[in-house]
C-alpha positions as CSV (number, residue, x, y, z in Angstrom):
1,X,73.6,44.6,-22.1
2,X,71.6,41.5,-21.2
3,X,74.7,40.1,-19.7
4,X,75.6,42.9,-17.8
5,X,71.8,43.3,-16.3
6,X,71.9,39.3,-15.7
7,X,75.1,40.0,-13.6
8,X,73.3,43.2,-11.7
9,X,70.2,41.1,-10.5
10,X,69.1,42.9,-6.7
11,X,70.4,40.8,-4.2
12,X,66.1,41.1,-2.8
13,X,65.2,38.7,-5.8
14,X,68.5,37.1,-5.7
15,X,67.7,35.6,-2.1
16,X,64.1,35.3,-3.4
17,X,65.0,33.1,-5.5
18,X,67.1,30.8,-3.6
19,X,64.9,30.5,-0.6
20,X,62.1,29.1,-3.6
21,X,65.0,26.4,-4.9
22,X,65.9,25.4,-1.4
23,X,62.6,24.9,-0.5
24,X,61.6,22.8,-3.6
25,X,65.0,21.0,-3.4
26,X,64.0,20.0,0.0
27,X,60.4,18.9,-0.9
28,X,62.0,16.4,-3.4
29,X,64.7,15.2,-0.7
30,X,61.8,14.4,1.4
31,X,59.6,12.7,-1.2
32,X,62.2,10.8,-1.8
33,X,63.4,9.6,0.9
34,X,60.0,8.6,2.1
35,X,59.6,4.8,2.6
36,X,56.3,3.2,2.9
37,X,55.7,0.8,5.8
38,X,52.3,-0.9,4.1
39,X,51.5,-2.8,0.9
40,X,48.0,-2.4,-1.0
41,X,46.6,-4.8,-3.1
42,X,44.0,-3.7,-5.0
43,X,41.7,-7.2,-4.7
44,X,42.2,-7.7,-1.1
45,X,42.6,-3.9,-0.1
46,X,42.7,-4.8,4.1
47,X,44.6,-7.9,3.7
48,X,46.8,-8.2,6.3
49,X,49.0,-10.6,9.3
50,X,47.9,-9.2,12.3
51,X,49.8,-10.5,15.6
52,X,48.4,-9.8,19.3
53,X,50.5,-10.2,22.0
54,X,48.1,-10.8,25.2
55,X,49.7,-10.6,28.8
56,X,47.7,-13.2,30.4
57,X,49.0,-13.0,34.3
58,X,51.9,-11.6,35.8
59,X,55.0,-13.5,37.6
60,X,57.2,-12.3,40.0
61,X,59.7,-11.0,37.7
62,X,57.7,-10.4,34.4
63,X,55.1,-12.1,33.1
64,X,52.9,-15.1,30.8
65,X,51.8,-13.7,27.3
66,X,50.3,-15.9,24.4
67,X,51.1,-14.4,20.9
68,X,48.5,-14.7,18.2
69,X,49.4,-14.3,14.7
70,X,45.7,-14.0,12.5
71,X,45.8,-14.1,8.9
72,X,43.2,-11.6,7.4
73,X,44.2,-12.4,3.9
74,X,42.2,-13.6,1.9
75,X,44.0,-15.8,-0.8
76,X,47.5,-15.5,0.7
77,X,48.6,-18.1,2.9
78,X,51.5,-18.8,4.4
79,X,52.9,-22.6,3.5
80,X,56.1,-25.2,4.5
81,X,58.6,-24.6,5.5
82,X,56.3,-22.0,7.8
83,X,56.1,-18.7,9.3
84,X,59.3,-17.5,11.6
85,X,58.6,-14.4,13.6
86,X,61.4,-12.1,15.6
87,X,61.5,-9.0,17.6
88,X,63.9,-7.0,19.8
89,X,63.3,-6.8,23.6
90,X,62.9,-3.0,25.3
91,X,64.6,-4.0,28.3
92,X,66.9,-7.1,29.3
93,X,64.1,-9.4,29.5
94,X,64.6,-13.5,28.6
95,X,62.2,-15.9,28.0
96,X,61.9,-18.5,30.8
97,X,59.5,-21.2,28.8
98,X,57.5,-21.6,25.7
99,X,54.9,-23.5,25.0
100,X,53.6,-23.8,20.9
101,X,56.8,-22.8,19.8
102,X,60.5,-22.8,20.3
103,X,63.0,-20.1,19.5
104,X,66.0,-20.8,16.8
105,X,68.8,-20.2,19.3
106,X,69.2,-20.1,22.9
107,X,71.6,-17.4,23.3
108,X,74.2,-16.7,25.8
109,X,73.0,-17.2,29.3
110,X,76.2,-18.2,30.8
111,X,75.0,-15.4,33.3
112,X,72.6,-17.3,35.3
113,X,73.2,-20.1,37.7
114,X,70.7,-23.2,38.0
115,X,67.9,-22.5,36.1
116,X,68.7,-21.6,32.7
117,X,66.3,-19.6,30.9
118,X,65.0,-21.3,27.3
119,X,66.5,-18.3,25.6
120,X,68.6,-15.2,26.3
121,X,69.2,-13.1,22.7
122,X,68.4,-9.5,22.9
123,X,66.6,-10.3,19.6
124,X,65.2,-13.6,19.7
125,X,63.4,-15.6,16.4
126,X,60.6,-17.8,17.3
127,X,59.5,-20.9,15.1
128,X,56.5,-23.1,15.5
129,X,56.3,-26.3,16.7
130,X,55.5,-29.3,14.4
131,X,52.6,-31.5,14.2
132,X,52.9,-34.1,16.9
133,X,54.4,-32.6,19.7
134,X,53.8,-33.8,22.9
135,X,50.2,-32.7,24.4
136,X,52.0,-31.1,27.6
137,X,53.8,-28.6,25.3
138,X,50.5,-27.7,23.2
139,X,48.3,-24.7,23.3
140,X,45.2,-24.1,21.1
141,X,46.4,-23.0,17.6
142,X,50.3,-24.6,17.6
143,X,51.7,-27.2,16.2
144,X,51.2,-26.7,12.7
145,X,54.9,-26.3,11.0
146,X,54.2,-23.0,10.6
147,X,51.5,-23.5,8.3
148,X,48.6,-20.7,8.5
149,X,46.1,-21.1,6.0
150,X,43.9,-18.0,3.6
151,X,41.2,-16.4,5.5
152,X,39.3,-16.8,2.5
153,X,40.6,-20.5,2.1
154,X,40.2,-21.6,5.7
155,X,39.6,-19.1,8.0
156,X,39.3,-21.8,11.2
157,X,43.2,-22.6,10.3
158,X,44.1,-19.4,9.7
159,X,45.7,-18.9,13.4
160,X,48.8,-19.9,15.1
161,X,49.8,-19.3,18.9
162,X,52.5,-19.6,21.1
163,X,52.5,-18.8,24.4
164,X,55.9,-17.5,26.5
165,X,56.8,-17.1,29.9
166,X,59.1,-13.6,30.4
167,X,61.7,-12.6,33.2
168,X,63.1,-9.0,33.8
169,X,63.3,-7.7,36.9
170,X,61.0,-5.4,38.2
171,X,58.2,-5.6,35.6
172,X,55.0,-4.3,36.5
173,X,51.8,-3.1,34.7
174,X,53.4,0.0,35.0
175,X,56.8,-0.7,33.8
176,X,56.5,-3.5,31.4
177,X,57.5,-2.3,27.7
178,X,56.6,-4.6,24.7
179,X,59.2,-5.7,22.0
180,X,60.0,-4.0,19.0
181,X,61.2,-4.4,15.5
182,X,59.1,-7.1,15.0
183,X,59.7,-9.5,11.6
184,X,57.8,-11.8,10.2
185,X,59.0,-13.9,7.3
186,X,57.0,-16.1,5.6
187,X,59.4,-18.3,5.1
188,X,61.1,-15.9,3.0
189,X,61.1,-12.0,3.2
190,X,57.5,-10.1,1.8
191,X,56.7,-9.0,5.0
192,X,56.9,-5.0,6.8
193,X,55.6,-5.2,10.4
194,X,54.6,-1.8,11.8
195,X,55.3,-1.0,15.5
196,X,53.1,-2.5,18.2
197,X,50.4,-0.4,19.0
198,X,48.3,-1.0,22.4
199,X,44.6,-1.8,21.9
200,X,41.7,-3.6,23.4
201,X,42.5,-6.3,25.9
202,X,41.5,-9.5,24.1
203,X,38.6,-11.9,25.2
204,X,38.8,-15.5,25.6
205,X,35.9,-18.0,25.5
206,X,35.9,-21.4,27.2
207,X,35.8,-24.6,25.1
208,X,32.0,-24.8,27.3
209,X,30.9,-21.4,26.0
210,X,30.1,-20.7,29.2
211,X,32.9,-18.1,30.8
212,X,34.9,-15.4,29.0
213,X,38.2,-14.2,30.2
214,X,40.1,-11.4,28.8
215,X,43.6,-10.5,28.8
216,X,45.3,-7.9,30.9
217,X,47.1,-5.9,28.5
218,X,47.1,-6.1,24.6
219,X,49.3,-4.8,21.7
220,X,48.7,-5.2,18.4
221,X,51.1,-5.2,15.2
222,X,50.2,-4.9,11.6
223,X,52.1,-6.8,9.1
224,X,51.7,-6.2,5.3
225,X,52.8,-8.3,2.3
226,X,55.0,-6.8,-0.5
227,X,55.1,-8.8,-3.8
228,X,58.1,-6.3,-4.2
229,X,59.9,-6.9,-1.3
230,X,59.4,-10.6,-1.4
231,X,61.4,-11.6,-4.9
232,X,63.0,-9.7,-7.6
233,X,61.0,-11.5,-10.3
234,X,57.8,-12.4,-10.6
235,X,56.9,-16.3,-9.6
236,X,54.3,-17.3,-12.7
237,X,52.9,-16.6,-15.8
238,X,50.2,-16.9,-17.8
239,X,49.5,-18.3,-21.2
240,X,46.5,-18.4,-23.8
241,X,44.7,-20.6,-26.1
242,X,41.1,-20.8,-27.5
243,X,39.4,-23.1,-29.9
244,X,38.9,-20.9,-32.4
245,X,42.7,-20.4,-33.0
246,X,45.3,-22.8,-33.3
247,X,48.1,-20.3,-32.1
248,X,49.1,-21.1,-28.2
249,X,50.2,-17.4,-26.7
250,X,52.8,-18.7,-24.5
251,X,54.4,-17.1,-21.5
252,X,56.2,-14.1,-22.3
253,X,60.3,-14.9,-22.8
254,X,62.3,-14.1,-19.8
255,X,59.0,-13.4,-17.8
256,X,60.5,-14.6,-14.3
257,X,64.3,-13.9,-15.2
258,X,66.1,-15.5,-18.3
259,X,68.4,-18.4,-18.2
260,X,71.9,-16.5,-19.2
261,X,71.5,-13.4,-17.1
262,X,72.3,-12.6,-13.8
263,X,70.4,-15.6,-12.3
264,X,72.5,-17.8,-10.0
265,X,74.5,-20.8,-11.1
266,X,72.1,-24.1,-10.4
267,X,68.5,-22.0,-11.0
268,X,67.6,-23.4,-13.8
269,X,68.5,-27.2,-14.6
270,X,67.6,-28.9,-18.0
271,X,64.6,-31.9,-17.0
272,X,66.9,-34.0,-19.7
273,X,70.0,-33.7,-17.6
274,X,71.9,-37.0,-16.0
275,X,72.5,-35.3,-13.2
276,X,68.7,-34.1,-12.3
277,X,68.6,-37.1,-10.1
278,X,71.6,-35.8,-7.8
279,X,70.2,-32.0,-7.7
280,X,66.6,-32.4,-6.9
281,X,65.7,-33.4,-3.4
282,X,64.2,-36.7,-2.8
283,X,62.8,-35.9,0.9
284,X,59.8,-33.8,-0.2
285,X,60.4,-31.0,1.9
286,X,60.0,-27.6,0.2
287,X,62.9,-24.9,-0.2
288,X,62.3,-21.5,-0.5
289,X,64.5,-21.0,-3.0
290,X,63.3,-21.9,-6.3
291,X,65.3,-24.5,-8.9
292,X,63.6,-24.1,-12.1
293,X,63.3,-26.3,-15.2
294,X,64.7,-24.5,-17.8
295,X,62.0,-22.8,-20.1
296,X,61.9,-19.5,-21.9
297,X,60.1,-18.0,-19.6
298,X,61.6,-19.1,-16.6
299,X,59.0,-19.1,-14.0
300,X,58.1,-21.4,-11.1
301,X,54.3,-21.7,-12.0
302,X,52.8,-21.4,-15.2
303,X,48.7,-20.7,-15.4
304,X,47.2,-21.9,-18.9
305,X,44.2,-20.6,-19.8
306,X,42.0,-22.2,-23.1
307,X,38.4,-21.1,-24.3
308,X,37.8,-24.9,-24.8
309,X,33.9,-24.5,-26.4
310,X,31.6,-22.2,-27.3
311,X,27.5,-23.4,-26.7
312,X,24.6,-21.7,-27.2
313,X,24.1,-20.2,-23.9
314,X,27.3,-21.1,-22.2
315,X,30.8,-21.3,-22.9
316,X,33.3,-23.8,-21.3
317,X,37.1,-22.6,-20.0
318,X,39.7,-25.4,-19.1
319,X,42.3,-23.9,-16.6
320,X,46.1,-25.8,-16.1
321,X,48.3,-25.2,-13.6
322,X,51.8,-26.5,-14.1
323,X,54.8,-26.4,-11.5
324,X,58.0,-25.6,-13.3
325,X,59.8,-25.4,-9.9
326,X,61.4,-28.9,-8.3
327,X,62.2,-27.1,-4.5
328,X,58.5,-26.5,-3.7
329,X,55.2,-28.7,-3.2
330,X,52.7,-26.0,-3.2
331,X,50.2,-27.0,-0.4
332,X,46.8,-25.5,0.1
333,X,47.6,-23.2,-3.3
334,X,45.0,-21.2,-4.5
335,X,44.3,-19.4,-7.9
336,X,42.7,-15.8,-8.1
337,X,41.6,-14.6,-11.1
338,X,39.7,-11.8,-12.6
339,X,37.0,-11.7,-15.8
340,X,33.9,-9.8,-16.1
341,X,31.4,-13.4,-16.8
342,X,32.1,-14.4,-12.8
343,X,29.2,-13.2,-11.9
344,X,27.6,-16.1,-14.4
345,X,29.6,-18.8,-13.4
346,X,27.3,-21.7,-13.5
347,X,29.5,-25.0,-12.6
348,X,32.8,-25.5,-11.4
349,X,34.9,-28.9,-11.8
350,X,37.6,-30.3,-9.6
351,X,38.2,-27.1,-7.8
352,X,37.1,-25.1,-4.9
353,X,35.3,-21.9,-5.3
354,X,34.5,-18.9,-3.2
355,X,33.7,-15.5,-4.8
356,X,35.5,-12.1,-3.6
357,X,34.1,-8.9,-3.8
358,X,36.8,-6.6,-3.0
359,X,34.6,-3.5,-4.6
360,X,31.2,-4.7,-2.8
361,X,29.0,-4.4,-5.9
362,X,31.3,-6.0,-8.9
363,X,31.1,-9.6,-8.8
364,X,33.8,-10.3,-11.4
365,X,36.7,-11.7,-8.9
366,X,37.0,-15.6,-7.8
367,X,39.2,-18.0,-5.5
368,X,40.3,-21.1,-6.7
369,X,41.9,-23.8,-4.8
370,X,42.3,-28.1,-4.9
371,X,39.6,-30.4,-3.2
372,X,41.4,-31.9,0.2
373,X,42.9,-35.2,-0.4
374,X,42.4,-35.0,-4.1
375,X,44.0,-32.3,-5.9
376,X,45.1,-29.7,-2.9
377,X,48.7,-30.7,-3.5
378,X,50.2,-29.4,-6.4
379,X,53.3,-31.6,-6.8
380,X,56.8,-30.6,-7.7
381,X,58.0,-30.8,-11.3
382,X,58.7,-33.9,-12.8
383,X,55.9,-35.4,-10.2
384,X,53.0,-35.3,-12.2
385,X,53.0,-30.9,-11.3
386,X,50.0,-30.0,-12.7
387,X,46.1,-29.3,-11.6
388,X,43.1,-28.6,-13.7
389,X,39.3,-28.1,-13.9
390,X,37.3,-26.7,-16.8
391,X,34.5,-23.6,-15.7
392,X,31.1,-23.4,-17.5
393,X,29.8,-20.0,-17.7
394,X,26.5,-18.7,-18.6
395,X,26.2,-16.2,-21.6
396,X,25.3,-12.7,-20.7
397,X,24.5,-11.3,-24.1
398,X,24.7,-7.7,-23.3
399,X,28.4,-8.4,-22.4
400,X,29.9,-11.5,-23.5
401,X,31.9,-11.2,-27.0
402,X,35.1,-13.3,-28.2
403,X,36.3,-10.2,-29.7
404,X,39.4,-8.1,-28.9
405,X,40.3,-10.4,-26.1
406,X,37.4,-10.6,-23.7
407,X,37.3,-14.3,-23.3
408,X,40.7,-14.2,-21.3
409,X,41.3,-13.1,-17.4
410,X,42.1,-9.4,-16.5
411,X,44.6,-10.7,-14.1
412,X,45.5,-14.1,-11.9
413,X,47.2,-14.4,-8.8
414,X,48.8,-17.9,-7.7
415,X,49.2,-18.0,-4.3
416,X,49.0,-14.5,-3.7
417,X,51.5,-13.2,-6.3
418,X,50.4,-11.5,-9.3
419,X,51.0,-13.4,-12.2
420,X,52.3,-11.8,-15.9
421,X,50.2,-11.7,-18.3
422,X,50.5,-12.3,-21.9
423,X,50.7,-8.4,-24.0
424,X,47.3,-7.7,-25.1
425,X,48.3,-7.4,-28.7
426,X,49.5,-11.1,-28.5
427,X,45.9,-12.5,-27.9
428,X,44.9,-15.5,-29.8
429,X,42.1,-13.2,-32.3
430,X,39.2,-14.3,-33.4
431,X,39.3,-14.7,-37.5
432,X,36.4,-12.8,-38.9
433,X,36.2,-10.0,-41.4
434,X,37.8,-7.9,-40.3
435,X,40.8,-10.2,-38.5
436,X,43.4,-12.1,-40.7
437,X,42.5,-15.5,-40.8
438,X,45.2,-18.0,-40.3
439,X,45.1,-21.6,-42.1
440,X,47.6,-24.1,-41.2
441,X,49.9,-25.7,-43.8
442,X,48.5,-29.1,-42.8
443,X,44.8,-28.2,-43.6
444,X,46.3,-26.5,-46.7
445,X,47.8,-29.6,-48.0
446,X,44.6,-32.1,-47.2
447,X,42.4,-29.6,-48.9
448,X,44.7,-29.6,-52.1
449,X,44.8,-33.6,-52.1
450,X,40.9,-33.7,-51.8
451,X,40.3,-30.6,-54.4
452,X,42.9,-32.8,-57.3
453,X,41.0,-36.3,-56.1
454,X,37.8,-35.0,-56.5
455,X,39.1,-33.0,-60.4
456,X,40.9,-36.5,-61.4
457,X,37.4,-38.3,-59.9
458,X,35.5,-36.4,-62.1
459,X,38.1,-36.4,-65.0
């Protein structure tokens, strides 16, 4: 009978009930097809690239705009080989001349007789100039190799400009249409640009102070980092010491990729090998892609933190940086890291330091980075690649405890990307009663030697 009233159900709730499935089927269908267009970081929350493209005067068949690319991040910087940025024209428009920067191909402008434009694609990609160009092909804010440093680092260098001359015919105030589907890369992917939005006109100052100008139209695009988007592994680690242990928590096996998996032939070379010599470049220049030495962990950049001593009212951290990656000279790196006793930091060796507040009120997040000319280069590996400085803290004895793994960071960034941390349960612990105490076989043995020298002494 429950069969046969299951086949009898009224064809009211019947309907009913499929209208309510197709509905919820479609509420998934559109969950999950959402893609989001920003990234959020949680200790730089308005972090962001934001590039301005200023119309400063019209021509008689488009016009002159400077783009402005301002890096509002504050411990992510963009570094050599540089930035590269691209977009998609609304109309048919060409670029006539650049000044600051250059695009990577001219395009086909077979069409046009006598003056040739300086490029022609539909969907041009624009590079920076390089450092020692010629003055006449300058403008304030160029030249840099596509370097743009931190806002938090450096905000003065944390600019770069170009500045274009645009043809199509019959652009007006009125008809003009800004680019679209713009892309920045940095040098690699990371990077989601939203569209161009029009805003305030900018203002200009003179180099006197005296006179500000302002542009006649402005559009503004947002572009937000994705750690995500930017590599399918992570790009460092973490590992822990502290002097009252003798066990070293390395870097967690396989934490950036492992060396017989799907990684591609050539990532990983052994620093024994005869034929390092041929593999790793000997110009310097940096390469996106990464060529690892081969470790267990596998990662470009390895952070080493140590509880080096323990004083009365202080207590002393040494921090290592070690580059594990022989394609990249990190330039202008920087170090974020998170612990609760920042707020006490009382001296600072070797390094830079600037503290960020991203929650206002908690003072428990700093930015680390080399002193110019001294340690601001961290070198690729097998050249000397590594940095270090030891922090002093001062004691806060409502807070500060060696126990259950307070002495170590919460979280580090290198360069803007979130490093992986040891597992909690793999913390060096502190032997007291109620830890396991761990002796080593060396201290072992001497204490036997001394305990029978001293019996046959006595004897």
């Amino acid at each position: 009978m429950q069969a046969m009233e299951f086949l009898f159900i009224p064809a009211s709730r019947f309907f009913s009930k499929v209208t309510t499935c197709t509905i919820f089927l479609l509420f998934l269908l559109s969950c999950s097809s959402f893609t989001a267009t920003e990234a959020y970081d949680a200790l730089d929350p308005t972090g962001n690239i934001t590039i301005k493209w200023d119309i400063m005067s019209w021509t008689p068949d488009g016009y002159v705009a400077v783009v402005t690319m301002y890096n509002f991040q504050q411990f992510r910087h963009i570094q050599a080989p540089g930035w590269t940025l691209g977009w998609t024209w609304a109309k048919k428009e060409v670029i006539w001349s650049m000044m600051g920067g250059q695009t990577t191909e001219q395009g086909d402008c077979s069409k046009f007789k006598g003056n040739i434009p300086h490029c022609c694609k539909k969907n041009p990609t624009v590079v920076d100039l390089m450092p020692g160009t010629p003055y006449n092909q300058q403008i304030a804010n160029c030249c840099k190799g596509g370097v743009i440093s931190s806002f938090g680092q450096d905000p003065a260098n944390a600019v770069s400009s170009f500045q274009l001359s645009v043809g199509s015919a019959g652009t007006s105030n009125k008809t003009v249409r800004v680019p679209k589907n713009f892309t920045l890369k940095a040098p690699g992917p990371g990077y989601t640009c939203g569209p161009a939005k029009i805003g305030k006109p900018s203002r200009f100052a003179t180099a006197d102070k005296r006179r500000v100008t302002q542009a006649l139209m402005t559009w503004n695009v947002t572009c937000t980092y994705s750690q995500f988007l930017a590599q399918k592994t992570p790009t460092c680690c973490v590992s822990l010491s502290s002097f009252y242990n003798e066990t070293i928590v390395p870097c967690q096996t396989c934490a950036c990729g492992c060396q017989n998996s799907t990684a591609q032939a050539g990532s990983c070379i052994d620093p024994k090998s005869p034929h390092l010599a041929s593999v790793v470049p000997s110009s310097g220049k940096n390469n996106y892609a990464p060529l690892v030495q081969c470790t267990s962990h596998m990662c470009p950049v390895r952070v080493h933190w140590h509880v080096k001593l323990n004083y009365k009212e202080y207590w002393r951290v040494k921090v290592t940086i070690t580059n594990f990656n022989y394609n990249m000279n990190y330039t202008q790196w920087n170090l974020v890291v998170q612990h609760p006793n920042f707020d006490n930091l009382t001296q600072i060796f070797s390094f830079n330091y600037k503290s960020i507040t991203p929650y206002s009120v908690i003072n428990d997040t700093a930015m680390l980075w080399g002193i110019k000319f001294y340690n601001d280069l961290l070198m690729q590996a097998g050249r000397m690649g590594n940095v270090q400085s030891e922090l002093l803290f001062r004691k806060d004895l409502a807070t500060f405890t060696f126990e259950k793994g307070w002495a170590f960071p919460r979280r580090i960034y290198f360069n803007g990307d979130n490093c992986v941390m040891p597992p909690p349960e793999a913390y060096p612990w502190l032997p007291n009663s109620g830890s396991r105490w761990f002796v080593s076989p060396l201290k072992l043995i001497l204490t036997s030697l001394l305990a029978l020298a001293f019996l046959y002494g006595y004897a």
